[in-house]
C-alpha positions in Angstrom: -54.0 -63.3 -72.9 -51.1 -65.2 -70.0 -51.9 -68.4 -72.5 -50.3 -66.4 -75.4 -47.2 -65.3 -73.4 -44.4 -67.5 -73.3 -42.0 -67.4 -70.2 -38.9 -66.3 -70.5 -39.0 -64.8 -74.3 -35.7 -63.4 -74.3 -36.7 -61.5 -77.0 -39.6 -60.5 -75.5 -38.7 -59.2 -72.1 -36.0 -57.4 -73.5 -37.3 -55.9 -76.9 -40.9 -56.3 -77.1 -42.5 -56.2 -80.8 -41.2 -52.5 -81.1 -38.0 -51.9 -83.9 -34.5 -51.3 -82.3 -35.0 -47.7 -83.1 -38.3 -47.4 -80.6 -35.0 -47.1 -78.3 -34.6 -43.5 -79.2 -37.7 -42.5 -79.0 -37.9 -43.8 -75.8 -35.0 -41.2 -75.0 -36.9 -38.1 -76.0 -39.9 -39.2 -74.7 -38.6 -39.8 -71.5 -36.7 -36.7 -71.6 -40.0 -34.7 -72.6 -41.5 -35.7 -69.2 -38.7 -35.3 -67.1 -38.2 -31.9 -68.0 -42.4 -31.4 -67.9 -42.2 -32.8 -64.3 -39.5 -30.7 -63.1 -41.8 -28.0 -64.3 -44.7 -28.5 -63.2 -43.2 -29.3 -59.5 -41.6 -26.5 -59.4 -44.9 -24.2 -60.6 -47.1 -26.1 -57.5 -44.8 -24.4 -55.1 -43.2 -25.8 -52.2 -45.8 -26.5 -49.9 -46.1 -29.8 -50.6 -42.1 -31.1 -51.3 -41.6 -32.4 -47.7 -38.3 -31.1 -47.8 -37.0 -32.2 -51.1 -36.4 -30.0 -54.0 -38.5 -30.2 -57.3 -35.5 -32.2 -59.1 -35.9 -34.9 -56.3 -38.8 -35.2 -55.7 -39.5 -35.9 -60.1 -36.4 -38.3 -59.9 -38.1 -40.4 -57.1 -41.2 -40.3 -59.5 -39.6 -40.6 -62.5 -37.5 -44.4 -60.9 -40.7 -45.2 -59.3 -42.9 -45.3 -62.6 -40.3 -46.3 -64.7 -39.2 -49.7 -62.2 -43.0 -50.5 -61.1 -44.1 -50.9 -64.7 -41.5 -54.0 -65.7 -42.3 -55.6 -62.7 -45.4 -56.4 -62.8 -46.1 -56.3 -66.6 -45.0 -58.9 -69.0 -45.4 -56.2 -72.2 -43.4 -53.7 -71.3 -39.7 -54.8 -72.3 -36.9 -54.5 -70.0 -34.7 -53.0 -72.1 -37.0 -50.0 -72.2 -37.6 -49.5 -68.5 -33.5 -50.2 -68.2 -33.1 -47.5 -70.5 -35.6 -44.8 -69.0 -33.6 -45.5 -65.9 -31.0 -44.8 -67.0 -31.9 -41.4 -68.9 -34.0 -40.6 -65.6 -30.4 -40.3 -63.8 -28.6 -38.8 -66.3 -30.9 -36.3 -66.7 -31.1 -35.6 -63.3 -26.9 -35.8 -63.0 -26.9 -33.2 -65.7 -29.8 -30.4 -64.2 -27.7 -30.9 -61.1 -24.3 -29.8 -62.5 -26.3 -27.1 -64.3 -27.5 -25.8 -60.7 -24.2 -25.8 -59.3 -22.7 -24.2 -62.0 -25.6 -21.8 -62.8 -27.4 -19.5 -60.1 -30.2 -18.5 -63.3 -30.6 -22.5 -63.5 -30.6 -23.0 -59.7 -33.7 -20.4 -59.7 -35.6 -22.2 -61.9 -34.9 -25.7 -60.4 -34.8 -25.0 -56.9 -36.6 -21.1 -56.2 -35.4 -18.8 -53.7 -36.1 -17.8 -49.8 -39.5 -16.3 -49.4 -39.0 -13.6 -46.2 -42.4 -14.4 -44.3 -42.0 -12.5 -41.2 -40.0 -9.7 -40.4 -39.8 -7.8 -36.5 -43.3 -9.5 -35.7 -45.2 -8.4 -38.7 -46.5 -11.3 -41.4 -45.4 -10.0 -45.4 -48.8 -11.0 -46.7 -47.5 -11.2 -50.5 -44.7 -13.3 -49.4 -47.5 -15.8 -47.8 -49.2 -15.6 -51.3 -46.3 -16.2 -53.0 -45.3 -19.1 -50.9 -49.0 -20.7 -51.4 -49.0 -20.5 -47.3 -52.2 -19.0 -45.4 -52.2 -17.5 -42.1 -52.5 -20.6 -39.9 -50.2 -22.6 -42.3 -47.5 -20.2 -40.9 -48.9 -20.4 -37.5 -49.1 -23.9 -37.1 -45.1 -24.2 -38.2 -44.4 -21.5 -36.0 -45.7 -22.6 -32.7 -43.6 -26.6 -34.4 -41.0 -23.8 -33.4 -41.5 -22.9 -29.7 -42.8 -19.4 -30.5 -46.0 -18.1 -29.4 -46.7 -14.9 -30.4 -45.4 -13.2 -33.3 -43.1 -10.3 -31.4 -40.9 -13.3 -30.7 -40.0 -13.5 -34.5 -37.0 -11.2 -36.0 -37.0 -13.1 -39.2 -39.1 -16.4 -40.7 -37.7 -17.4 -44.3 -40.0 -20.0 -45.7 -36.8 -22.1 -47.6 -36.5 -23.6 -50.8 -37.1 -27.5 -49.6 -40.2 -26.3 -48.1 -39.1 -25.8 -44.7 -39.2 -22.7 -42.5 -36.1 -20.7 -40.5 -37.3 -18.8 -38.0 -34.8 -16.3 -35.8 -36.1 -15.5 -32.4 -35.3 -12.5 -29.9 -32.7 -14.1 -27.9 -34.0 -12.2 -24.7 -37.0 -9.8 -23.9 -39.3 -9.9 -27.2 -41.6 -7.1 -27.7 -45.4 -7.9 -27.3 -46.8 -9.3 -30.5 -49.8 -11.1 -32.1 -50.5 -14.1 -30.3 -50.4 -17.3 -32.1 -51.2 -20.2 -29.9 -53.4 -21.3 -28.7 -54.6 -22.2 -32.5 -56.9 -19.6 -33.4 -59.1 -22.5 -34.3 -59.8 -23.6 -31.2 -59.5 -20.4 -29.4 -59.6 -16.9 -31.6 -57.8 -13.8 -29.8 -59.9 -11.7 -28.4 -60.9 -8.9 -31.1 -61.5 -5.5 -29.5 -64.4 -3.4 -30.3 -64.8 -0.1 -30.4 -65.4 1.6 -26.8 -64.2 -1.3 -25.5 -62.4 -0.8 -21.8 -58.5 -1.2 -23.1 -55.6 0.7 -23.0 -52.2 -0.4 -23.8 -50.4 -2.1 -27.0 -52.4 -3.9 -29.8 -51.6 -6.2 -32.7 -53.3 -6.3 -35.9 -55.4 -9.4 -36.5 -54.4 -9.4 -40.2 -50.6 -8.9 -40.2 -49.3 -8.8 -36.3 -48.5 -4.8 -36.7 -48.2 -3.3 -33.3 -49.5 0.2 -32.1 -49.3 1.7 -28.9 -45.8 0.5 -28.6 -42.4 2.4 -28.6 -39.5 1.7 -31.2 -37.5 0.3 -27.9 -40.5 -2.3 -27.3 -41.6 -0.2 -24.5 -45.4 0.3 -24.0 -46.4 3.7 -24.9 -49.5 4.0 -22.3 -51.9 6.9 -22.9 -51.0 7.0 -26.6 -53.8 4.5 -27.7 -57.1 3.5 -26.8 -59.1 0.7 -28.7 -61.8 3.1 -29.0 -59.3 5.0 -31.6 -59.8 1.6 -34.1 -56.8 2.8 -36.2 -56.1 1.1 -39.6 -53.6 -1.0 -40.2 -50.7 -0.5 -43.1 -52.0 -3.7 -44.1 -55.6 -2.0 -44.6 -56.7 -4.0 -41.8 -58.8 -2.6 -38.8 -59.4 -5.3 -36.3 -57.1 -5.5 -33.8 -56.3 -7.7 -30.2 -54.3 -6.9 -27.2 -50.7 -7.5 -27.9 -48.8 -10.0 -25.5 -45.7 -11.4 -24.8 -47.0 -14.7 -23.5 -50.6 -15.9 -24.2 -50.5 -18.7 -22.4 -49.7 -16.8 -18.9 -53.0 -15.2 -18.0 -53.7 -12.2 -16.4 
């Protein structure tokens, strides 16, 4: 096959064999994916964007497989890959005027704030919504400094994929522990009859019991031998802390 090729065919590396008007169907074609991409990235969630938005992260894939191909390929015509280029951009110049100019179209492109924690307690459909489990959330948490969930007023996982997080600036309430990683040491789940009295935290979501609107413990009020159930419909729970790496 390199026998047949002759170097630098003008004709060739610019045209190919295809008719001038390939060229146009090169621009719906290349629109068609675009747009596919931009869906489909934004359908998978954010998990996985590594703080870029859907749009950026299919114009970076869109300029990487349209330039690598050229390169390295003596059929594919430059002409094309020139013009993909240059659709890529426009098309991406265009979605982001739309988002500016459209909150319905910045939606769709970008999403919007999922509210993951709120006053120490995790929103379980939020974490489904945001394709995040438990010890996702955990693990960017304690990235954070906090160690136990009481610490957390809000956590908004963001539309690039990151995560806010607003802390008690002073005294947090007792909360669900989250470090050390619960897989290399699991709170301590308490059993019924067990000997403890004082404020707990649901395993599932980090709801508190035995504690006071003001954050004050409310001793006497709740034994673990009581084994309430949780809002969440969860009815293990762990002794609430406000540090869990300070031991008793």
């Amino acid at each position: 096959m390199s026998a047949e090729i002759v170097p630098f065919d003008w004709a060739r590396m610019l045209l190919g064999d295809a008719p001038p008007l390939f060229l146009l169907e090169i621009v719906f074609r290349t629109a068609v994916i675009f747009l596919w991409l931009v869906f489909l990235l934004r359908v998978t969630g954010k998990r996985g964007l590594a703080q870029l938005s859907p749009l950026e992260l299919a114009i970076v894939i869109g300029l990487g497989s349209a330039a690598g191909d050229p390169m390295f390929y003596p059929e594919v015509p430059l002409l094309h890959a020139m013009l993909v280029l240059a659709i890529v951009v426009g098309l991406q110049r265009l979605l982001s005027h739309l988002v500016i100019r459209s909150e319905h179209v910045e939606t769709f492109i970008e999403g919007l704030p999922v509210e993951l924690v709120r006053d120490g307690v995790l929103r379980g459909e939020a974490l489904q919504r945001a394709n995040l489990s438990r010890e996702d959330l955990f693990e960017r948490l304690r990235a954070q400094g906090v160690r136990q969930l009481g610490e957390v007023q809000r956590a908004y996982f963001e539309q690039d994929g990151s995560l806010s997080v607003f802390t008690h600036p002073h005294d947090p309430p007792p909360g669900l522990p989250v470090v050390p990683p619960w897989d290399l040491e699991p709170p301590r789940a308490l059993l019924p009859g067990d000997p403890y009295w004082g404020p707990l935290a649901c395993l599932g979501c980090g709801e508190l019991r035995g504690v006071e609107a003001g954050g004050q413990q409310d001793a006497g009020q709740l034994t673990s031998t009581d084994q309430p159930v949780c809002t969440c419909g969860g009815d293990r729970w762990t002794p609430a802390t406000t540090d869990p790496l300070t031991r008793d």
